[in-house]
N, C-alpha and C positions, 0 to 999 in steps of 0.2 A: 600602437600595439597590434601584433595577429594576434590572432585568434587564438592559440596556441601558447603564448605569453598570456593572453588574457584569461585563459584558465589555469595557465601555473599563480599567477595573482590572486584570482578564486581558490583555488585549491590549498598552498600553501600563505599565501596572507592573513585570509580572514579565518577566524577559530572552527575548522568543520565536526561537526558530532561524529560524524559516517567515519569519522580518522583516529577522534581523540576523544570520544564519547562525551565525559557529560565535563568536564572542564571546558569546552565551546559552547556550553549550556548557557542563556542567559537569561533569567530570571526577571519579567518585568516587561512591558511593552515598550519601557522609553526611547529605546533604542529604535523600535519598528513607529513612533506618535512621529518622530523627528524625518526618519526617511519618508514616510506618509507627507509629511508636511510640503519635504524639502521637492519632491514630484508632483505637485497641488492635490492632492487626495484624487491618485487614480481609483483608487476603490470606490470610489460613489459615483461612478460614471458609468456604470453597468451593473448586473444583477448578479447576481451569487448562490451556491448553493454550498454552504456547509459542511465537509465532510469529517469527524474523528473517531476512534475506538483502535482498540488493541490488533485486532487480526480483521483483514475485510476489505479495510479502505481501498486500496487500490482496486483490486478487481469490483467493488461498489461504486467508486468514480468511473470508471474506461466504459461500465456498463451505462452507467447514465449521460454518460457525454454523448456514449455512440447513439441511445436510444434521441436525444434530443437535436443531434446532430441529421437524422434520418429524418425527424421531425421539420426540420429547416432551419433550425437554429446555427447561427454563428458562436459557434458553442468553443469557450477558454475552458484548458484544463490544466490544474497546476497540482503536479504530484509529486514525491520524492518516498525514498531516495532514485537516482539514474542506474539505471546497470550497467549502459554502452556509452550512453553518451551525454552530458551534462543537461543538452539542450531536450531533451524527454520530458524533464523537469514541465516544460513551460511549452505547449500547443496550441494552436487555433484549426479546430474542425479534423484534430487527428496531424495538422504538418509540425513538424519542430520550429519554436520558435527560429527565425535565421542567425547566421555565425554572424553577420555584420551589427546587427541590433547589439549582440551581446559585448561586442567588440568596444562598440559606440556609447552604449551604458557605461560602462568601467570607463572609458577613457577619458570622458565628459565627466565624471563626477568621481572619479577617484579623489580627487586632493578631497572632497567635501568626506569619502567613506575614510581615509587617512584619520581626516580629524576626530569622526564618529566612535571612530571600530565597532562596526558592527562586526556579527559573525556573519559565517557563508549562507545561515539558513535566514537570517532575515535580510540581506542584502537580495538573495534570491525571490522570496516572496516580493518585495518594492517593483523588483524586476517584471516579475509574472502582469503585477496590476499594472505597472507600466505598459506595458506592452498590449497585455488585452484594452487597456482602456484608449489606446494612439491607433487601435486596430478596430475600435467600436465592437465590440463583441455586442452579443445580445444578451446572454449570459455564461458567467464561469464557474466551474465546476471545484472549488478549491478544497485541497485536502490538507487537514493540519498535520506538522511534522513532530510533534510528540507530546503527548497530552492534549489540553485543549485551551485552558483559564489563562492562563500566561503563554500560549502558543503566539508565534508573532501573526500568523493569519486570524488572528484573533479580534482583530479591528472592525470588520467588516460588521455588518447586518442583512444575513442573507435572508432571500425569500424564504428558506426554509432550509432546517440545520438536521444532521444526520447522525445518529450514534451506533457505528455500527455492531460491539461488544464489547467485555469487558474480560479481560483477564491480565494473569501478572504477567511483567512487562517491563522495562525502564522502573524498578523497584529503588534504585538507589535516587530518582527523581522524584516520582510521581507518589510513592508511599506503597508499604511492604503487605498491605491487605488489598482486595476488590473494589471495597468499599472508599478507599481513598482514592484509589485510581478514578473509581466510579466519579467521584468529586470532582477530580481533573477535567475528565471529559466531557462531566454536564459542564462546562463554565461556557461553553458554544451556545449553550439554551439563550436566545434573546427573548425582552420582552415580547408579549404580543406576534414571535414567530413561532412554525409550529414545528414539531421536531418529529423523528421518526425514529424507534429504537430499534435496531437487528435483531439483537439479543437481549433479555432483561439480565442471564446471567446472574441471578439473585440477590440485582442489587435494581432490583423494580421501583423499592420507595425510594431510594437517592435522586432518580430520573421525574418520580413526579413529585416530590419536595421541591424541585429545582424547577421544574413548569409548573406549578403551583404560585411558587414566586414572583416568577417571571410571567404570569399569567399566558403562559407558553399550550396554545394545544398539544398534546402528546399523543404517538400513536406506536403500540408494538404492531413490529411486523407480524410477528407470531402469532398474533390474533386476529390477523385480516387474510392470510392465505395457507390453502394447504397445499403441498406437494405432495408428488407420488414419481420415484427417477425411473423413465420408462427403462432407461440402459444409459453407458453413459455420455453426459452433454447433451440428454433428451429427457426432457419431464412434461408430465400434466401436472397443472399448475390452475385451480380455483378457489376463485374469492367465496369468504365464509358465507357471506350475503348472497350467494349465487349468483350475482349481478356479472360476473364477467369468467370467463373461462378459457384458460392456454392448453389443448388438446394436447399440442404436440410442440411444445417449444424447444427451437433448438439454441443451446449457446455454444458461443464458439470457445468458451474457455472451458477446456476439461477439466473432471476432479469433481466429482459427486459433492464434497462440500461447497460449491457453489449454489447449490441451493439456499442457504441460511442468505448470500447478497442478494441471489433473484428476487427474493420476497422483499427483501427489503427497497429496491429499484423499483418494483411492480407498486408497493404502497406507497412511496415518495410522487410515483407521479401519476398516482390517481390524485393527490393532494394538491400536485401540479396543477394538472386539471380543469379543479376545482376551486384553483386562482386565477387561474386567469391564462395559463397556459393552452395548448393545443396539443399534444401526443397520443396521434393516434394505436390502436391498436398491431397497423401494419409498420409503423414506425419504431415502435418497441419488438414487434421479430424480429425486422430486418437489422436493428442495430443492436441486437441483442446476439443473431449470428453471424453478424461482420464485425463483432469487438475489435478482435482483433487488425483486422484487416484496416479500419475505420479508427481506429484509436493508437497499433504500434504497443497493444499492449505485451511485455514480456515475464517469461517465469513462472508462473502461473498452469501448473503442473504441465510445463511444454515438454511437449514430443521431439527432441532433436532428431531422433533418426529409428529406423527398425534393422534387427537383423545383426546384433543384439538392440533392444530397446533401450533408447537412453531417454530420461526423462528428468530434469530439473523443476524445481521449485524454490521460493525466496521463503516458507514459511520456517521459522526462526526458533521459537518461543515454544511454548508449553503445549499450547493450545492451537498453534499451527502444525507442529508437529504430529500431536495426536491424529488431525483430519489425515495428515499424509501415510501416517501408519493404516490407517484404517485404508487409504484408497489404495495403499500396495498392497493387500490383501485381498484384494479382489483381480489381482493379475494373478496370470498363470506364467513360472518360469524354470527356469529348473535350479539358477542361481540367480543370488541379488551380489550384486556389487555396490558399494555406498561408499560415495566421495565423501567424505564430510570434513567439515571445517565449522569452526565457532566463533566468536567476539567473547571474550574474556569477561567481561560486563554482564552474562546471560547465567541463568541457574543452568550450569552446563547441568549437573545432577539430574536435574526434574528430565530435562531432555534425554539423556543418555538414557536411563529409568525404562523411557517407552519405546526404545529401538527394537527391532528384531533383531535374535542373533542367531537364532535359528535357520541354515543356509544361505548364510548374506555373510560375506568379507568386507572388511572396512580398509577403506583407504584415507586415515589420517592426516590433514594436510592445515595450513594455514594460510588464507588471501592476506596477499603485499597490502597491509596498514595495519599502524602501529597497535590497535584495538584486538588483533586478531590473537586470540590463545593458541599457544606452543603446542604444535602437531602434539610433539613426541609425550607431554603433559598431557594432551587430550584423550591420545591413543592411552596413556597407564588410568588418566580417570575413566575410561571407559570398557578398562577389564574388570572392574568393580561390578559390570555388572554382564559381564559373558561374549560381550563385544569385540572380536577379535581382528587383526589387519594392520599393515606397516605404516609408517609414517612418513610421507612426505614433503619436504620442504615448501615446494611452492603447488599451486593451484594445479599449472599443468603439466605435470610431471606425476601426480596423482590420478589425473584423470587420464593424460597415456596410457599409464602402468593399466588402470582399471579395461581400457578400451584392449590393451593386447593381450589383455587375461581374460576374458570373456568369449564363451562362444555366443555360436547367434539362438539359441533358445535361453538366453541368460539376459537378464534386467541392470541396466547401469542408472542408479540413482546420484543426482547429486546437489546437495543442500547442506541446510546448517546455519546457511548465512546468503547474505543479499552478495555478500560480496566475493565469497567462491563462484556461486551463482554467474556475476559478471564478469570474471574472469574466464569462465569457461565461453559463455555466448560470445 
């Protein structure tokens, strides 16, 4: 097989969420206990780090890999979903995993995945541990792909598990309150490991019911550091205990709500630490201002270009949304131009709800998979609430249109979805 065949295989064989939502959904670890088995449990051949919650994860993974990476670690990071390209998914020290590994995997054990059917997300995780553990990682950074109790990364016992917030989300999943969701994603809390919350989001006793159980130390971010955004992508940043203080930290990820992960990276690896690890203080700037650069991270209120300003983001949901409402509001322009596109599966309502429509035209569109809701439907639920702008069929042909109607004192946004988002990068 190329490479090429080998992720038309992945892509349309195995059941993918990112295509066909929660029907590729599957329910139960049996399916990840078996691939575990059928690879001799790569997962206990290196160390782990934990990561699930509703909004965060990513940019709270790319920040701790790079910060431990700087540190000298041979540092795995396994995140999803890809925007550009499959191989994102699965790194060592920031490089993509390689096209021959992926080649080699599927080709060698296809007949066994045949017999299995897994879907694409737990075939992919087997993958991740495979590879970090034939690579000898020191440790990896893993992020779970929706929820947490039944997530297939679930198997694992890491050093220390991560919760980064809670909000609604995968409601046709995970359950239609906070507090269910909340259940999903303590189910990461291990015995005797200690856990770290982002956000308590007001579901603080479900997080320590569950370290309670688990006789799990718990620790909220929230009550270990305070910020202050000097301007943006630069904060002072001190521990409550006065014991340690970021004058001037810079991160290379814009987007003022990036403070809610900082705190939370900054008390994960003071916890580090104080296991048994080594991350210094100059290890956490420097990989805290080379994320990107060091990790490949994308989306993440990126700057494509000035002149007009174009600026993308993958947040999604309710509660992603709102941070990006708030961080456009702190630009100055004279128009907004807004690509948007949705997944059919989403309380489009709650989203549309907190748009602005006030000097902002909307370009209506929907990304090529089958998940994605009907421009020209989006564009009529979205005069419901003063949202106005045509609809176009595909990704870019929206974001054309948006580029040749803008001047350059004018703001080109575009989100909604992970996967307009990829489309355009």
């Amino acid at each position: 097989m190329t490479y090429a065949e080998t992720l038309e295989y992945l892509f349309t064989s195995l059941p993918q969420y990112s295509r066909i939502g929660a029907l590729a959904y599957k329910e139960g670890l049996e399916n990840t206990l078996a691939l575990d088995k059928h690879f001799d449990y790569p997962h206990r051949k290196f160390k782990t780090i934990h990561i699930a919650g509703t909004n965060g994860k990513g940019s709270t993974s790319h920040l701790l890999a790079s910060a431990l990476q700087q540190a000298g670690y041979k540092t795995g990071l396994y995140t999803s979903p890809h925007l550009k390209d499959f191989r994102e998914r699965i790194r060592i020290n920031g490089e993509m995993i390689g096209e021959d590994f992926v080649v080699d995997f599927v080709t060698e054990n296809r007949a066994f995945f045949d017999e299995l059917s897994p879907s694409f997300f737990e075939m992919s995780v087997l993958m991740a541990f495979d590879y970090f553990a034939k690579n000898e990682v020191d440790v990896a950074v893993i992020e779970v792909g929706l929820g947490g109790r039944l997530d297939s990364t679930n198997i694992i016992t890491p050093e220390l598990s991560i919760i980064t917030n809670i909000s609604l989300d995968h409601v046709n999943i995970l359950g239609d309150t906070i507090e269910k969701i909340a259940v999903e994603k303590a189910g990461i809390i291990k015995p005797n490991v200690p856990v770290v919350i982002g956000e308590a989001s007001g579901v603080k006793q479900v997080f320590e019911q569950k370290a309670k159980e688990e006789n799990a130390p718990i620790y909220f971010a929230e009550e270990c550091w305070e910020v202050e955004i000097i301007q943006n992508s630069k904060f002072k940043i001190q521990n409550f205990s006065r014991s340690q203080t970021f004058s001037d930290l810079f991160v290379g990820l814009s987007g003022n709500y990036q403070q809610k992960n900082i705190v939370t990276v900054l008390t994960v690896i003071d916890i580090l630490n104080q296991n048994g690890f080594h991350i210094s203080k100059d290890a956490v700037c420097s990989g805290f201002e080379k994320v990107v650069e060091l990790t490949g991270l994308l989306g993440r209120w990126q700057v494509l270009q000035k002149n007009p300003t174009i600026i993308c983001d993958v947040g999604h949901n309710e509660a992603g949304i709102s941070y990006i409402v708030k961080q456009l509001k702190t630009l100055q322009y004279n128009k907004l131009h807004f690509v948007l596109g949705m997944v059919s599966d989403k309380d489009v309502d709650k989203v549309l709800s907190l748009l602005p429509s006030e000097n902002a035209i909307y370009y209506f569109t929907k990304a090529s998979i089958p998940r994605a809701m009907n421009e020209v439907e989006l564009q009529q639920e979205a005069l419901k609430y003063g949202l106005h702008g045509d609809a176009y069929p595909t990704v870019k042909e929206a974001f054309e249109t948006a580029k040749k109607s803008a001047e350059k004192d004018d703001v080109i946004f575009v989100g909604g979805s992970n996967f307009v988002v990829a489309e355009v990068l």
